[in-house]
C-alpha positions, 0 to 999 in steps of 0.5 A: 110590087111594080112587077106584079101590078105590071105583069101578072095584075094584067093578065089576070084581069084580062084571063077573067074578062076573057072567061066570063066575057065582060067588058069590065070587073069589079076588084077587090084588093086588100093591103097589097092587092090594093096597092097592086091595082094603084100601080096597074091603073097609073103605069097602064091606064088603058086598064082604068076602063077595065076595072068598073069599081074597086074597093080598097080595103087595108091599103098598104102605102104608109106602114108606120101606123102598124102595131104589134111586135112583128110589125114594129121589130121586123126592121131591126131583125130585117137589118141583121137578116138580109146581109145573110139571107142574099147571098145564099140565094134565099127567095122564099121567107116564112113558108107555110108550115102545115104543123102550125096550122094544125096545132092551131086547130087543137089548141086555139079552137072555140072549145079549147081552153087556151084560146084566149092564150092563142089570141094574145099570142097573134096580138101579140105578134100582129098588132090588130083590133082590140081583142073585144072587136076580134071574132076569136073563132077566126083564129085557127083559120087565120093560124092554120094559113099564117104564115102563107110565104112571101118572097125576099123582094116583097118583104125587101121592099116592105122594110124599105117603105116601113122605114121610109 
């Protein structure tokens, strides 16, 4: 995380500032995002000022309150994968995979008769709201874009604060 809050947090902020000529924005971050701006405004605080208002939403600092079988499993897989996953060199984890989203599409839309099949499964593998706080119509967005890819450092370092 530190390179991202680092490098590319900056420049992006400074890449709007500059577009919309304001002295200062306002940031929304979620889980990650969040984090990021943390790091920004402790490393650089001369961004402290650039940022009128930011609101945190999901921060990811402690992870041992997640639920759900990805989140409580993925430690214990994330052990026995990265001894393999170094050195050949991987760098990219969970890609985005386009056939996924469009069977998300099919069969967990509002007319489908498995949608309530296809919001177990994300339970399931997500943890979340209970299903009754949970707008079902949301699920094949939400399947059409997961997984969108993370890089080998990112979740390296989210195993490492899981664990810790």
């Amino acid at each position: 995380f530190h390179e991202i809050a680092y490098y590319d947090l900056p420049v992006i902020i400074d890449h709007i500032l500059n577009a919309t000529h304001h002295k200062s924005l306002f940031y929304v971050g979620h889980s990650q995002g969040t984090t990021l701006l943390f790091i920004l405004a402790s490393m650089k605080p001369e961004y402290n000022y650039k940022v009128r208002v930011s609101v945190a939403l999901a921060p990811s600092a402690y992870l041992t309150h997640l639920r759900g079988w990805f989140n409580t499993s993925m430690v214990d897989m994330w052990k026995q994968l990265e001894p393999l996953i170094r050195p050949n060199e991987l760098h990219e984890v969970f890609p985005h995979n386009q056939l996924y989203g469009s069977l998300a599409q099919i069969f967990c839309n509002d007319y489908s008769p498995l949608q309530h099949i296809c919001v177990q499964i994300f339970h399931f593998l997500a943890g979340g709201p209970s299903e009754n706080q949970f707008n079902k119509t949301l699920i094949p967005v939400i399947l059409y874009n997961t997984p969108a890819g993370s890089s080998v450092k990112q979740l390296t370092h989210y195993m490492q604060i899981h664990i810790s």
